[in-house]
C-alpha positions in Angstrom: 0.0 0.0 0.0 1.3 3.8 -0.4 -0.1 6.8 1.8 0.3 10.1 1.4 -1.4 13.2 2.8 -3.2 15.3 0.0 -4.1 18.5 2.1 -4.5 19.4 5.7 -5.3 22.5 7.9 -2.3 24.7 8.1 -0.6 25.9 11.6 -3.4 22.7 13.0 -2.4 23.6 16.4 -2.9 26.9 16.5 -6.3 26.2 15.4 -6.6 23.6 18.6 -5.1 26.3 20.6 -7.6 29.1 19.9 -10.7 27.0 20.1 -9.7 25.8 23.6 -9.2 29.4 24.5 -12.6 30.7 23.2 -13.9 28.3 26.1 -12.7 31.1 28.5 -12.1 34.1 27.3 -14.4 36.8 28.0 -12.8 38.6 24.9 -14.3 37.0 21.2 -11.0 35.0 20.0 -11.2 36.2 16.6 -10.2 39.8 17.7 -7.4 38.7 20.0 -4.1 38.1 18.8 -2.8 34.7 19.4 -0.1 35.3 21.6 -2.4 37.4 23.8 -4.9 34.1 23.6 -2.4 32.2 25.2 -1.7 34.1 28.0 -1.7 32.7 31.6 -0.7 29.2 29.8 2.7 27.4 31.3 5.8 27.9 29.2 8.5 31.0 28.2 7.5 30.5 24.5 4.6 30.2 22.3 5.3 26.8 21.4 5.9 26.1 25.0 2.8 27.0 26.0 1.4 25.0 23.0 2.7 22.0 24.4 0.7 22.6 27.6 -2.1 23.4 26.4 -2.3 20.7 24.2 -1.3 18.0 26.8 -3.6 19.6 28.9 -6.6 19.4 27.2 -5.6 15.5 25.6 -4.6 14.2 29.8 -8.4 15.7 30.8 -10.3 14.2 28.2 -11.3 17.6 26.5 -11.4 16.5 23.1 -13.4 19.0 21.7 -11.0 21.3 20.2 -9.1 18.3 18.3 -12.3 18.3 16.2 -11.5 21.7 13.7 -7.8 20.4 11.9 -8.7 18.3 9.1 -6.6 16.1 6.4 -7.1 14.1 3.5 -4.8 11.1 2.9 -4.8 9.3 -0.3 -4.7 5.5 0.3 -3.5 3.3 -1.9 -3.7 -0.6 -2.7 -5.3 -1.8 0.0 -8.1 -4.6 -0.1 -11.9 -4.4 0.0 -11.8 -6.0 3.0 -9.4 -3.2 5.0 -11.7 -0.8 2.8 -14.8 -2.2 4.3 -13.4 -1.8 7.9 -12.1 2.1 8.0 -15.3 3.2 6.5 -17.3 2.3 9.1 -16.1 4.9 10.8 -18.6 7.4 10.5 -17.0 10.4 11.4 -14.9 10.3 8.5 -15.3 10.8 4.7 -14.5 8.7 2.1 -14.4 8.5 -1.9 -14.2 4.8 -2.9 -12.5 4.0 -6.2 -15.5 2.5 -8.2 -15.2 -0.7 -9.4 -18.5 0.1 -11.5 -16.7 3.1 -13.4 -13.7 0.9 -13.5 -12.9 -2.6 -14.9 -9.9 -4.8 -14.7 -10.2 -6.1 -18.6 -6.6 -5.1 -19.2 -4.8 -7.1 -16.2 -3.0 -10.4 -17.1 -4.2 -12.9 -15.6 -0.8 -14.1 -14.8 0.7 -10.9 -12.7 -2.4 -11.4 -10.7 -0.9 -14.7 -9.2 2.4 -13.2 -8.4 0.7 -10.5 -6.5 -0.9 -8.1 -8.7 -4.4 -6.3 -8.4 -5.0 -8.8 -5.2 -3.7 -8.2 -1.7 -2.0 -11.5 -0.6 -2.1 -11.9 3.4 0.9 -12.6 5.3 -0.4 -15.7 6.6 -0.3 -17.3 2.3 3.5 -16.8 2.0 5.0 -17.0 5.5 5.0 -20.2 7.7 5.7 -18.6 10.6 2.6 -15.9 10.7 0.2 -16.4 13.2 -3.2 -14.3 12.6 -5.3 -13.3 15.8 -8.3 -15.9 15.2 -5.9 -19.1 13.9 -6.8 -22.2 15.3 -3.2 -23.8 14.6 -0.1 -21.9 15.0 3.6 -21.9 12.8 3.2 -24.6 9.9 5.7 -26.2 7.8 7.2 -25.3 5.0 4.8 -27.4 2.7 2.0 -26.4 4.2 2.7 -22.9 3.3 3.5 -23.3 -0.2 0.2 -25.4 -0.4 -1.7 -22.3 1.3 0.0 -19.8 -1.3 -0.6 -22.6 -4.2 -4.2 -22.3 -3.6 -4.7 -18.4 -2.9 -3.1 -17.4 -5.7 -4.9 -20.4 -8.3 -7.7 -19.0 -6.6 -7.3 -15.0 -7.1 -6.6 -15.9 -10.6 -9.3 -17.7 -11.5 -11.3 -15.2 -10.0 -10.1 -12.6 -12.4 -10.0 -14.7 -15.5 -13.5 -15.4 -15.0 -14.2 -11.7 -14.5 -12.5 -11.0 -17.6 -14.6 -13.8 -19.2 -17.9 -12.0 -18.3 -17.2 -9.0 -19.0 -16.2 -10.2 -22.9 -19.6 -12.0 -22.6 -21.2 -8.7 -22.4 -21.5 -8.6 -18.1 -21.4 -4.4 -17.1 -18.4 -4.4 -15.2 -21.0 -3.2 -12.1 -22.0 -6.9 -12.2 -18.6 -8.9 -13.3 -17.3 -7.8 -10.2 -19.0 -10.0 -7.8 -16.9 -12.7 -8.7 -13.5 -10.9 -7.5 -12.7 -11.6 -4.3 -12.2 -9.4 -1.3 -8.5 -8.8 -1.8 -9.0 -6.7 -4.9 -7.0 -3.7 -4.2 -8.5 0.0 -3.9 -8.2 3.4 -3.5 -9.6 5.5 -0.8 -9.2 9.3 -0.2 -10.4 9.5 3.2 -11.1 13.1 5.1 -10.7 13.2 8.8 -10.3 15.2 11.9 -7.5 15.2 14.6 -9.9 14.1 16.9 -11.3 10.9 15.2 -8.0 10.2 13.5 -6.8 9.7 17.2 -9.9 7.8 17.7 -9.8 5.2 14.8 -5.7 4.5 15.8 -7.1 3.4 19.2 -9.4 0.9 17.3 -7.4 0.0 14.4 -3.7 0.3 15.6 -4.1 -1.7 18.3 -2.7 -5.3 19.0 -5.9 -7.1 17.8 -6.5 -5.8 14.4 -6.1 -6.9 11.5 -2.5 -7.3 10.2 -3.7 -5.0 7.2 -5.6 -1.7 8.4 -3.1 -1.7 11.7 0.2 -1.4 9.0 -2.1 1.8 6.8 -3.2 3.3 10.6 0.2 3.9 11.2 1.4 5.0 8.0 -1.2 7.6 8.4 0.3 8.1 11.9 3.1 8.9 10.8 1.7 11.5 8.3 0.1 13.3 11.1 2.8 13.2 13.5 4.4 16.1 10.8 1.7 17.4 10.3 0.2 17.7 13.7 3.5 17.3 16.0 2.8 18.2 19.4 -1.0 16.7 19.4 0.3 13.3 18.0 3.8 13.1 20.2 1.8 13.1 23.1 -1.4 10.8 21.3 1.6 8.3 20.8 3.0 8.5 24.7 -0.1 8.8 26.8 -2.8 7.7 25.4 -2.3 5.4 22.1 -4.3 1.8 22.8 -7.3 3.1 25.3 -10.1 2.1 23.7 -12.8 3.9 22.8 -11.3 7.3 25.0 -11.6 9.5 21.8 -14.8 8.5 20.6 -16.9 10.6 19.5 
């Protein structure tokens, strides 16, 4: 999978910084400068006093302010399965590369069983992965080319007999249902500081899948430049409480 960020809020935490403020200043915050905002905060400098804030409002679960920064990450190649977990986040947005508008009639066959247009787990290729839900642990070396024999036979059929239906007239809208749930996709998916914090408890945690934990942290690590202070201190206090952040 690749991830990049496509656009984001400039100066994010100033923005955190001034709507926490507007929670008690008497003064309207859109008339004060910022420096002036942040008086009475800990710290010798203005990023100083960022940090406090910040900390302070993450440690005493005031969340609120998190809520007004906003990026866009572009997400691509992962599968239909990872897809159909991240958007079930509802707090989020998401465009969805269509797989009506868009039809695979130009991918061999061949490249798709040596990894091509289908995401293959860890647990076809490597003998020694061990997926939350196995019933068996590490297997032998035969085993595991017998597992990646089959997946990738399988993916391949899969798409031949897409291909096949869709030279037999099929609208690619209804071809597709024979793919499986590895076919790759694209997302560009919108989200706040507050729920990206949110889905990494849920989705970067031990227990998920091997799949959307590896693209939560790639987008992790996207926001900790773009969001530094907020996500430094995400990453060291609170990362893996479940369910703290949500919304």
């Amino acid at each position: 999978m690749d991830v990049k960020l496509l656009e984001a809020t400039p100066d994010p935490e100033r923005v955190i910084c001034s709507a926490a403020r507007n929670d008690y200043l008497s003064e309207f915050v859109g008339d004060v400068p910022f420096e002036e905002a942040m008086e009475g905060i800990d710290g010798d400098t203005i990023e100083e006093k960022r940090e406090t804030l910040i900390g302070h409002l993450l440690d005493h679960g005031h969340f609120g302010p998190f809520e007004h920064p906003q990026a866009t990450f572009a997400i691509k190649g992962v599968s239909r399965s990872c897809m159909a977990q991240i958007t079930r986040h509802r707090h989020a947005s998401f465009d969805i590369q269509s797989m009506r508008y868009v039809s695979f009639d130009d991918v061999d066959p061949a490249d798709v069983e040596e990894g091509a247009m289908v995401v293959t787990p860890p647990s076809a290729v490597d003998p020694d992965w061990i997926g939350r839900n196995q019933s068996s642990g590490s297997v032998d070396e035969e085993t595991v080319a017998e597992r990646k024999r089959v997946f990738r036979e399988t993916v391949r059929d899969s798409v031949e007999s897409y291909q096949r239906l869709l030279d037999l007239g099929m609208p690619p809208e209804d071809a597709r249902f024979v793919l499986p749930i590895g076919t790759e996709v694209n997302i560009v998916m919108s989200v706040n500081a507050r729920m990206l914090m949110h889905i990494a408890d849920m989705r970067a945690a031990a227990d998920s899948q091997w799949e959307i934990r590896e693209m939560t942290e790639s987008i992790l690590d996207l926001a900790a430049d773009w969001c530094p202070t907020t996500f430094e201190h995400y990453e060291k206090h609170l990362k893996g409480r479940k369910n703290r952040l949500a919304p």
